[in-house]
C-alpha positions as CSV (number, residue, x, y, z in Angstrom):
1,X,108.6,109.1,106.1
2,X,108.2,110.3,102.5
3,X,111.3,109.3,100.9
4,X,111.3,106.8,97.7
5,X,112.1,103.1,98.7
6,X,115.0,101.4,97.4
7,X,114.7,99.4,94.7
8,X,114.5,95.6,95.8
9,X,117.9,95.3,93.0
10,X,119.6,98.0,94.5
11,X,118.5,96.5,97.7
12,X,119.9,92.6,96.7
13,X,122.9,94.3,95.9
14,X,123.4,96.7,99.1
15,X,123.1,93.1,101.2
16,X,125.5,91.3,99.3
17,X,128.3,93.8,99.5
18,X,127.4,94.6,102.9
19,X,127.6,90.7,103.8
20,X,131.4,90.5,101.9
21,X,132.5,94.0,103.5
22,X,131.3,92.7,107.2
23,X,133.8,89.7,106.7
24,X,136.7,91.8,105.5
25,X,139.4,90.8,108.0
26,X,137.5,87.8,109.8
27,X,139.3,84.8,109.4
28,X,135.8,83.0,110.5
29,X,134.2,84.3,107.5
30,X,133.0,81.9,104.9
31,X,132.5,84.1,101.7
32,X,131.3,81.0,100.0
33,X,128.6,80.1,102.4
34,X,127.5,83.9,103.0
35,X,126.8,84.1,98.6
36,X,125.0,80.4,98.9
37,X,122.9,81.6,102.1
38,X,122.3,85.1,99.8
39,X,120.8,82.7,96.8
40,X,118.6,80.9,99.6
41,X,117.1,83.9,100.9
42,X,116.6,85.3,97.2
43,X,117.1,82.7,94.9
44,X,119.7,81.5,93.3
45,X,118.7,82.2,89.8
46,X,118.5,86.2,91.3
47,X,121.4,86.0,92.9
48,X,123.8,84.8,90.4
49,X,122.7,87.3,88.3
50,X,123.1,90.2,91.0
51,X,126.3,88.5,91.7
52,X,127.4,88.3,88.5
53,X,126.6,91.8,87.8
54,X,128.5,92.6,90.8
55,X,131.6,91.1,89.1
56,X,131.5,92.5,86.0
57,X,131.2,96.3,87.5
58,X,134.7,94.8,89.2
59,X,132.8,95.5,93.2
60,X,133.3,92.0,93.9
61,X,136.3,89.6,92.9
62,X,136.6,85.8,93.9
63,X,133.7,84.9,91.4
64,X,133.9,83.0,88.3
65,X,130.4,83.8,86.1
66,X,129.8,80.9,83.7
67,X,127.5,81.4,80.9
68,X,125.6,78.1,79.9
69,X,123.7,77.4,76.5
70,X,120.8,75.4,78.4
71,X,120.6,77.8,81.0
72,X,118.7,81.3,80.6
73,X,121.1,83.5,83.4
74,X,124.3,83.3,84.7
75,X,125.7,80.7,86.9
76,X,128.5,81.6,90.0
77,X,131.0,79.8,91.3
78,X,132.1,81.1,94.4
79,X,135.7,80.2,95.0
80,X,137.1,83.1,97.5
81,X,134.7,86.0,97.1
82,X,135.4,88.9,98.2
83,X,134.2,92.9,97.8
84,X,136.8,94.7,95.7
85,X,138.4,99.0,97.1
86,X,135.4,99.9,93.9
87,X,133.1,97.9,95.9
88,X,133.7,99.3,98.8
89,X,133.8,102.9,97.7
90,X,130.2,101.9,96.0
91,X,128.7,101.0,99.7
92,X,130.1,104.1,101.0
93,X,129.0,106.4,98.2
94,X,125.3,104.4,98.4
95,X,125.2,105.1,102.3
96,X,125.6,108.9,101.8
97,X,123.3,108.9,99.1
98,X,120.5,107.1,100.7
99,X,121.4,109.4,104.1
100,X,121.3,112.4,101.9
101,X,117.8,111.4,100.1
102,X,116.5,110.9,104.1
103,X,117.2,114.0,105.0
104,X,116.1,115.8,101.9
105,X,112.5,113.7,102.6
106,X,112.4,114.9,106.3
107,X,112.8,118.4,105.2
108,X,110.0,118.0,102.5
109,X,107.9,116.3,105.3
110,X,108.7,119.2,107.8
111,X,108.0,122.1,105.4
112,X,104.6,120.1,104.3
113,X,103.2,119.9,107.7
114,X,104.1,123.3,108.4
115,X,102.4,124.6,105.2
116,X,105.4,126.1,103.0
């Protein structure tokens, strides 16, 4: 398909409040050990800062962002994380968006092999 990829941030981001959303309402979810298996896969240094973005646009709560003078990013703490009602709305605005975009792509594609 044709369509523009997501950008790896917008990607990080998607995954993490994804991950949080999934354990909404499952007492066997670990919020703590999903962010720390997040900074494994991507880093930590990334994701605390994706994290920590996260927090400050108020999408995910639970998270205390510490700012240190020897350090060049943010650090997290991860105490109960947990995606926020803005958070949510934000996955379910992204998910039309990015359904909207494939469409839109699949038309273009259709139209350019049919010659319009």
């Amino acid at each position: 398909m044709g369509g523009r990829a997501m950008r790896p941030e917008s990607r990080d981001i998607y995954r993490i409040l994804k991950g949080l959303a999934d354990g909404v309402g499952d007492e066997e979810f670990d919020g703590r050990a999903f962010l720390c298996s997040m900074g494994d896969r991507m880093g930590d240094a990334r994701a605390d800062d994706i994290v920590a973005m996260a927090v400050e646009e108020g999408l995910v709560a639970g998270v205390e962002v510490r700012h240190f003078v020897d350090r060049r990013g943010p650090t997290v703490v991860p105490i109960d994380p947990r995606i926020t009602l803005k958070g949510i709305q934000f996955l379910e605005e992204n998910s039309l968006m990015r359904r909207a975009a494939q469409a839109a792509s699949g038309i273009a594609d259709v139209a350019g092999a049919a010659g319009l």
